[in-house]
C-alpha positions in Angstrom: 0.5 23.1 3.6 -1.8 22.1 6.3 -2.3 24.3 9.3 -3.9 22.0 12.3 -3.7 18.1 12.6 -6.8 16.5 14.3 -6.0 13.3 15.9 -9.4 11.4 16.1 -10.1 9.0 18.6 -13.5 7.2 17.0 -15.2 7.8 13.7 -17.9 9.6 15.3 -14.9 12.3 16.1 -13.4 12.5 12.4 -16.9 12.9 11.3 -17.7 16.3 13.1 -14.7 17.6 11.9 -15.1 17.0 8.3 -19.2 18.8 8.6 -17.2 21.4 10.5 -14.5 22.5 7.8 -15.6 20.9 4.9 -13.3 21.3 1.9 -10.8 22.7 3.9 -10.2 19.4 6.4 -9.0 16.3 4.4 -9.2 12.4 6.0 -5.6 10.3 6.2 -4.7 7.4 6.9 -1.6 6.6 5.2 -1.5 9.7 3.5 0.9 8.4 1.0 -1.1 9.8 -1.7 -2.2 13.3 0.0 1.1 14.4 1.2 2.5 14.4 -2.2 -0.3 16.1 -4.0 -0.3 18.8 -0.9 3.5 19.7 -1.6 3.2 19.5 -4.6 0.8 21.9 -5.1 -2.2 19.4 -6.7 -4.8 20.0 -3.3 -4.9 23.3 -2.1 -6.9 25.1 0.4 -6.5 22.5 3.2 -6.3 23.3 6.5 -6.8 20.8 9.2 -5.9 16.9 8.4 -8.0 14.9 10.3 -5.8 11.7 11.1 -7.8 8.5 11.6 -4.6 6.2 11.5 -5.1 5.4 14.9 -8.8 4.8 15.5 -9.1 1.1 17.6 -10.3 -1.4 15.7 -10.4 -0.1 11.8 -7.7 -2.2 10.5 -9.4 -5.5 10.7 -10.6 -7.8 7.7 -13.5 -10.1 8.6 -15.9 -12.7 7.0 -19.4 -12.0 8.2 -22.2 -15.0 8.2 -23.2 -14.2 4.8 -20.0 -15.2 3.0 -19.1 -11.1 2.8 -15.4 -10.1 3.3 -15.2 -6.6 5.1 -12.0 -4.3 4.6 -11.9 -1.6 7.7 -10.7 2.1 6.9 -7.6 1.4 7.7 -6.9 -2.2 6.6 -3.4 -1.5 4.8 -1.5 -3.1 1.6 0.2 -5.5 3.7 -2.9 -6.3 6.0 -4.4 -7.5 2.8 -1.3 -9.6 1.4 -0.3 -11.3 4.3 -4.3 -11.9 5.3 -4.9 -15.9 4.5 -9.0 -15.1 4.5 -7.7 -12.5 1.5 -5.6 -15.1 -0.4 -7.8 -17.7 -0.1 -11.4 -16.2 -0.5 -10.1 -13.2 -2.4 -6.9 -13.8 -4.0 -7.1 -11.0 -7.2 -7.3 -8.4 -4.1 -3.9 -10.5 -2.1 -2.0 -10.6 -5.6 -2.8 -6.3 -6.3 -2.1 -5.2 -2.9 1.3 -7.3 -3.2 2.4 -5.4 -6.4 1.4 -2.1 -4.7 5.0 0.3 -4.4 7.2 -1.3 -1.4 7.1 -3.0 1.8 7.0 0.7 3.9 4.2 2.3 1.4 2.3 -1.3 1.8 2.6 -0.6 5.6 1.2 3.1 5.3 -1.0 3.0 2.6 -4.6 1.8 3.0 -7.4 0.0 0.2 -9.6 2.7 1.5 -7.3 5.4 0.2 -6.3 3.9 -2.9 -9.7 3.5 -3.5 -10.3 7.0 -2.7 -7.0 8.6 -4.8 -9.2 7.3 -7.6 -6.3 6.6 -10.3 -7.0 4.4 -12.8 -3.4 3.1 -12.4 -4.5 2.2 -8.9 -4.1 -1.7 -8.4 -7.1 -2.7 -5.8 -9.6 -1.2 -7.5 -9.1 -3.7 -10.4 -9.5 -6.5 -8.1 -12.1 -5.6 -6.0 -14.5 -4.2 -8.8 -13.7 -8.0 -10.3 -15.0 -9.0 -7.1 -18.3 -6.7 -7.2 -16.9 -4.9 -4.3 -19.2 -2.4 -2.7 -17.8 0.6 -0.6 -19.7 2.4 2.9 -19.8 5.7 3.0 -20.8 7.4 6.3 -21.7 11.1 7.4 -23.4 12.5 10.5 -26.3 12.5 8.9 -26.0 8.8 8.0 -24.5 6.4 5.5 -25.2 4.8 2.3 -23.7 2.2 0.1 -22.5 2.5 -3.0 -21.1 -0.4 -5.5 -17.6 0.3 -7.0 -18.3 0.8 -10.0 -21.1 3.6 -9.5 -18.0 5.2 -6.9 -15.8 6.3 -9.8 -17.0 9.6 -11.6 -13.9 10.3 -13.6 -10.3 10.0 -13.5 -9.7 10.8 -10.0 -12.8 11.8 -9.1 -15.1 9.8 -6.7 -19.0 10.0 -5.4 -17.8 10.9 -1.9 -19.2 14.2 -0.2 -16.6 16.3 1.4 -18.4 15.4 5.3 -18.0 12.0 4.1 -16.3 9.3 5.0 -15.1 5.2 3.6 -15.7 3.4 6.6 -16.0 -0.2 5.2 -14.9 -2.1 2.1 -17.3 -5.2 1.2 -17.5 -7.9 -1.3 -18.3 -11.7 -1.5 -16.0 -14.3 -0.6 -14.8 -16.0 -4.2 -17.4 -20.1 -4.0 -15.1 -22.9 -4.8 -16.8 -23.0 -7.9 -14.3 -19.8 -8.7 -11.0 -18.7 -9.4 -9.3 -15.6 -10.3 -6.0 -13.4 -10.7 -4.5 -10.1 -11.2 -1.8 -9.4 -13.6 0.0 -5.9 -13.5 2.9 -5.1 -15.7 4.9 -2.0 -15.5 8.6 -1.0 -16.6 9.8 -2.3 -13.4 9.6 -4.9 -10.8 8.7 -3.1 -8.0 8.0 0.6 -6.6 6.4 0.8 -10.4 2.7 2.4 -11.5 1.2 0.2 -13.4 1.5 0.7 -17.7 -2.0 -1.7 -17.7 -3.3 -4.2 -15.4 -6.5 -6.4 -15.4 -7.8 -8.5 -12.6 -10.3 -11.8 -14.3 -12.5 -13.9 -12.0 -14.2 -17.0 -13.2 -17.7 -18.8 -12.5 -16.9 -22.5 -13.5 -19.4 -25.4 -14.1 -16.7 -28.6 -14.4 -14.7 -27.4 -17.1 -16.7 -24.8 -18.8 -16.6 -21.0 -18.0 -20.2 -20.4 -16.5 -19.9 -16.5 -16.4 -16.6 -14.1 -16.6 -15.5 -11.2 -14.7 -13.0 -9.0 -16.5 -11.7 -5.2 -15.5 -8.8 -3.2 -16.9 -6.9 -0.6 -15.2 -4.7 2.2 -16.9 -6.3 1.9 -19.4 -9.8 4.4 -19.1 -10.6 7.2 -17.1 -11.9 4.8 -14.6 -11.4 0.6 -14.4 -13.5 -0.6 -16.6 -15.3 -4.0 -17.9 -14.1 -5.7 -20.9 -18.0 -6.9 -21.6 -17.5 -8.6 -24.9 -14.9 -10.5 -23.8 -16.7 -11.8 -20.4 -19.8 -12.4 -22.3 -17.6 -14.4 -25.3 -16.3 -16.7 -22.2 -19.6 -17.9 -20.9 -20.2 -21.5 -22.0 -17.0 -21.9 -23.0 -13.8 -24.5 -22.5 -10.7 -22.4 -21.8 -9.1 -24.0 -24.2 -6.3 -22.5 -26.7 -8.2 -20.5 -29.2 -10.8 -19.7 -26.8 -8.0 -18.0 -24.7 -6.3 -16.1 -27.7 -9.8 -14.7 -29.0 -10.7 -13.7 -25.3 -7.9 -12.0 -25.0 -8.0 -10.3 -28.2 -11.3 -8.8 -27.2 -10.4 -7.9 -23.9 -7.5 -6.1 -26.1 -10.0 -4.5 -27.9 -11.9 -3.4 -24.9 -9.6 -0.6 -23.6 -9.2 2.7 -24.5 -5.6 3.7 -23.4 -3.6 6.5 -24.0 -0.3 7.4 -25.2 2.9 9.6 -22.9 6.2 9.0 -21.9 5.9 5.4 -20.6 4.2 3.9 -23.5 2.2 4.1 -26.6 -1.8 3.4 -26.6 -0.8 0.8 -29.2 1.8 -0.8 -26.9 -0.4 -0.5 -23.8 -3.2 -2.5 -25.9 -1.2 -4.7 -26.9 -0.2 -5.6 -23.2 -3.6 -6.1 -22.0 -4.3 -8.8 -24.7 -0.9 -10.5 -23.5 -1.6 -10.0 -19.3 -5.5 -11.5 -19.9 -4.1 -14.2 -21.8 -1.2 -15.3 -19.0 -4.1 -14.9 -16.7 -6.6 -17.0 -18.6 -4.0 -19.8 -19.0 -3.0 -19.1 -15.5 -6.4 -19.8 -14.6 -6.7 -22.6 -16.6 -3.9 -24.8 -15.0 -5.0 -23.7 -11.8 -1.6 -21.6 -11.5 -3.1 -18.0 -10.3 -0.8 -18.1 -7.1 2.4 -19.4 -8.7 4.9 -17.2 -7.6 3.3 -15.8 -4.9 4.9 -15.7 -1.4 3.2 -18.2 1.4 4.4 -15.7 3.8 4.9 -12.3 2.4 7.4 -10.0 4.2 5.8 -7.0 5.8 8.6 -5.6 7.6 6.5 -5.0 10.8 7.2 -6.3 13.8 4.9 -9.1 15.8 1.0 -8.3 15.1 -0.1 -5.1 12.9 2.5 -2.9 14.7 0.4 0.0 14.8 0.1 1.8 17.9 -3.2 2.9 18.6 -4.6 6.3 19.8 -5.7 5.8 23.6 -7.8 8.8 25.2 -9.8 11.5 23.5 -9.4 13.1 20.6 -7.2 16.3 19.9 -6.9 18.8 18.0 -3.2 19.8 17.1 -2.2 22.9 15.6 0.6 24.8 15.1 1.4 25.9 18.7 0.7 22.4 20.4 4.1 20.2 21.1 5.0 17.1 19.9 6.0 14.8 22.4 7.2 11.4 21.1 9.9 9.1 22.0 12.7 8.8 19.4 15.4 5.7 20.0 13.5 5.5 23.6 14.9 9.1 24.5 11.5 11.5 25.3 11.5 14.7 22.7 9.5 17.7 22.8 8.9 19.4 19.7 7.7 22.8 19.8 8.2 23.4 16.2 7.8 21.4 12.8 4.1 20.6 13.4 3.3 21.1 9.2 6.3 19.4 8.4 7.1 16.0 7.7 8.0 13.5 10.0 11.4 13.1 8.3 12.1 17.0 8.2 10.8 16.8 11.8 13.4 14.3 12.9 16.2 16.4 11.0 15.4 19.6 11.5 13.9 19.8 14.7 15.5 16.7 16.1 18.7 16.9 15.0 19.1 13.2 13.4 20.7 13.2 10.5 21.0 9.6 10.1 17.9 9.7 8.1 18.4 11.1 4.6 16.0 12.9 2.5 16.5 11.2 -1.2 13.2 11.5 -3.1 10.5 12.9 -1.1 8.3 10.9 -2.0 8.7 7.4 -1.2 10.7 6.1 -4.1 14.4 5.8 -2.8 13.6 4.3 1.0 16.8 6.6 2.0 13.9 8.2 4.9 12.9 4.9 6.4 12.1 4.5 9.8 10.3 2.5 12.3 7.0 4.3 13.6 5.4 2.2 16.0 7.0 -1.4 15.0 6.7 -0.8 11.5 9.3 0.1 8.5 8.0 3.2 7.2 9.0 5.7 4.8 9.3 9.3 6.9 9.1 11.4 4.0 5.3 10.4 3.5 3.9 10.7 7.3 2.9 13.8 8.8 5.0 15.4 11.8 2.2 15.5 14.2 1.4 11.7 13.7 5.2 11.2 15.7 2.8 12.6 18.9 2.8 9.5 21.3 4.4 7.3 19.0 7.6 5.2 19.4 10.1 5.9 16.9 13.9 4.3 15.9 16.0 5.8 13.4 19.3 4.4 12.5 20.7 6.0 15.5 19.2 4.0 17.8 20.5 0.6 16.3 23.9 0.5 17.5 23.9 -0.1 21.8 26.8 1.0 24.1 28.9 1.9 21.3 28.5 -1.4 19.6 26.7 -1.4 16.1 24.1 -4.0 15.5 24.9 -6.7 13.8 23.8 -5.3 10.5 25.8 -2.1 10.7 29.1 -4.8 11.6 27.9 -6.9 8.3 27.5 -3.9 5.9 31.0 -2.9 7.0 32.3 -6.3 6.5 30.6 -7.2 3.7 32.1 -3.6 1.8 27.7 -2.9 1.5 28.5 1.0 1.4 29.4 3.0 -1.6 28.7 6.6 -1.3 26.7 5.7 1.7 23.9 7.5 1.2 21.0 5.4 0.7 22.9 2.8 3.9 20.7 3.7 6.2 17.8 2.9 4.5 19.0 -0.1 3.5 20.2 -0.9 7.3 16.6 0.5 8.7 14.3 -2.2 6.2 17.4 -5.2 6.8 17.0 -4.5 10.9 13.5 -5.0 10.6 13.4 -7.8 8.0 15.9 -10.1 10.9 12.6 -9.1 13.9 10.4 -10.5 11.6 12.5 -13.1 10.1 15.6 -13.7 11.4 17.0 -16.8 9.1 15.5 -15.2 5.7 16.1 -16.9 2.4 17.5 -14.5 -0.2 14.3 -14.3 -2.1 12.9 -12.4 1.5 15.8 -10.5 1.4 15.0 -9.4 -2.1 11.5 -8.8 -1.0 12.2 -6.4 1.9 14.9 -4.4 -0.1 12.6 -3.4 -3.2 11.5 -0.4 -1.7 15.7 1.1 -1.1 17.2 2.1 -4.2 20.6 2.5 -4.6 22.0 4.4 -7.2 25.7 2.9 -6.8 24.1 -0.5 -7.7 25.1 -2.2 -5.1 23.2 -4.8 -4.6 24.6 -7.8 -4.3 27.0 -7.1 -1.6 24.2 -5.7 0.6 22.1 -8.7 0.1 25.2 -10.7 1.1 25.8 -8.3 4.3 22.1 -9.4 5.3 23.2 -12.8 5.3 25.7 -12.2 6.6 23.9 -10.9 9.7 21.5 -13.5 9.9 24.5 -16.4 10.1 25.4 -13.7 13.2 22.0 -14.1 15.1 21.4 -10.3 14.1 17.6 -10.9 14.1 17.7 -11.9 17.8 19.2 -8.1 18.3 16.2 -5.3 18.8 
């Protein structure tokens, strides 16, 4: 694991760090992709992580005066589906980052490092690369742009220099002459990889297709084009058999693999059906059936994320963490390489949380880390320094429980129990941001909680339950 934690305060800092150590200092943001492959073994050799989480002013998406959309280094999942600019100027890119894991990885998680992780299996790239998104690199020495699809060198692998970093996501703004989609399918509804997705954007002249723009993801080492298929589209009606035979070729166009999820055959297969939902999709102008107006984030009001103020630190293993945990003041003088769930049990002493998965799947470790749901098991320890955290020990007041804790009791919403607090932690913060939900939101900020006792319907109707009570009115 990591020894030191630097905590940059501008670009300029994270920058001098990375020439400093090179290979052995590694950027996060999110970190939900990094933490995993460091405990598990897949990145070794790292040392310091420089965290640019809370560098002012890096989680923005704006529209310059040339029609180009601009994703910051740290523009999240959920900046991107709950950004109107993104649904209505880039809506392939709003639709990915919506099918990306759960509400609490969507707050974490950035494009930037998605883009970065480099998996084939990643969502945005799709999208963006359909969009002809090109990606800023910057160094001390200077920066230089590169388009998406020269970034990607192999699976996984990425034109980025080690004193390098993505400080700006950019692509044109879809005319209203164009429309376009993304279609994943996986073996799940949510918190799911994706089996094969494809992202298709359209160039129309009245009815006819004027140019095409289709990419494929899980399909190749890196997203790729399906060229015969775009160039089969151009001057075409989207009618019934032009649809089928574009499909077909978009079909033909990926190379996929076979393992334990699904067969090369069956994987090809399911690109020719997703390009054909989405070329009828398009078609009837239905791209954005289905999608939210107003997706749940479970953050509280603005971004929620607490931004670093005063210099930048470096924080190794003998420097204390001092955060504020249910608005009590800790000082942590151990558990800086940990995680900031085995910081809050080990060293903290709150057990509430529960450690299920370890790696974001289960929700069991969620938390709120500066107004936001997140899951604990996924942040490092040392980014709890200055922060403002609740666990579900701090919900209840003078003894009383919150009104989601008295619904869950009521409402018989606890089997074995463990995965409750999870549950109560993303329901809490769903009621702050929402307080008379419909039970589709519900459903929407409970896909990242598993529960293994299947109980599902009696927690949804505990959150209801809690909402009839005023509980969102109770922070």
């Amino acid at each position: 694991m990591w020894h030191d934690t630097y905590i940059a305060a501008t670009i300029e800092d994270a920058l001098a760090v990375l020439q400093q150590y090179g290979e052995k200092a590694r950027l996060i943001a999110g970190a939900t992709d990094l933490i995993l492959e460091m405990e598990r073994g897949v990145r070794k050799g790292i040392e310091v992580l420089v965290d640019v989480s809370r560098i002012p002013h890096q989680d923005q998406i704006t529209l310059d005066e040339d029609g180009i959309i601009h994703l910051g280094p740290l523009v999240t999942h959920n900046h991107c589906a709950a950004s109107k600019l993104i649904q209505e100027s880039a809506f392939p890119l709003a639709r990915a980052a919506w099918e990306v894991g759960s509400p609490q990885i969507r707050n974490r998680g950035t494009v930037a490092g998605n883009l970065i992780t480099a998996s084939p299996a990643n969502d945005t790239i799709t999208p963006l690369m359909a969009l002809g998104a090109s990606v800023m690199l910057r160094s001390t020495s200077g920066s230089r742009v590169v388009p998406l699809e020269k970034f990607y060198l192999g699976v996984r692998k990425v034109d980025l220099h080690p004193d390098e970093m993505l400080v700006d996501i950019r692509f044109p703004v879809l005319k209203p002459n164009q429309r376009g989609t993304f279609i994943k399918f996986a073996l799940r509804r949510a918190q799911a990889i994706s089996l094969v997705n494809a992202a298709v954007v359209l160039t129309m002249n009245g009815d006819v297709v004027e140019s095409a723009s289709i990419t494929l993801g899980a399909v190749a080492p890196t997203i790729i084009h399906a060229a015969e298929a775009e160039a089969f589209l151009e001057g075409k009606q989207l009618t019934a058999e032009v649809v089928v035979e574009a499909a077909a070729k978009t079909g033909q166009a990926s190379r996929p693999i076979s393992d334990v999820r699904g067969s090369a055959g069956y994987r090809r297969r399911m690109v020719e059906v997703i390009t054909r939902r989405a070329l009828i999709a398009l078609a009837n102008r239905q791209e954005k059936a289905g999608y939210p107006l107003k997706p749940v984030t479970l953050r509280s009001n603005g971004n929620g994320r607490k931004m670093f103020i005063g210099p930048s630190v470096m924080h190794t293993r003998e420097d204390v963490i001092e955060t504020t945990i249910n608005g009590k003041s800790y000082r942590f003088e151990t558990g800086q390489n940990k995680t900031l769930l085995r910081l809050l049990r080990e060293e903290g002493g709150l057990i509430g949380t529960k450690e299920g998965c370890a790696e974001g799947e289960c929700g069991a470790c969620t938390v709120f880390l500066d107004g936001e749901a997140v899951m604990s098991c996924m942040v490092p320890a040392a980014r709890a320094h200055g922060a403002d955290i609740v666990t579900v020990e701090g919900l209840s007041s003078d003894g009383v429980l919150h009104p989601v804790q008295q619904a869950f009791i009521e409402q018989g919403a606890v089997q074995c129990g463990y995965c409750t607090p999870g549950f109560v932690m993303s329901a809490v913060k769903l009621l702050e941001e929402r307080p008379f939900p419909t039970q589709n939101e519900i459903q929407q900020a409970l896909t990242g909680n598993l529960c293994r006792c299947t109980g599902y319907y009696s927690i949804i109707q505990a959150v209801e339950k809690a909402a009839q009570s005023g509980g969102g009115s109770k922070k």
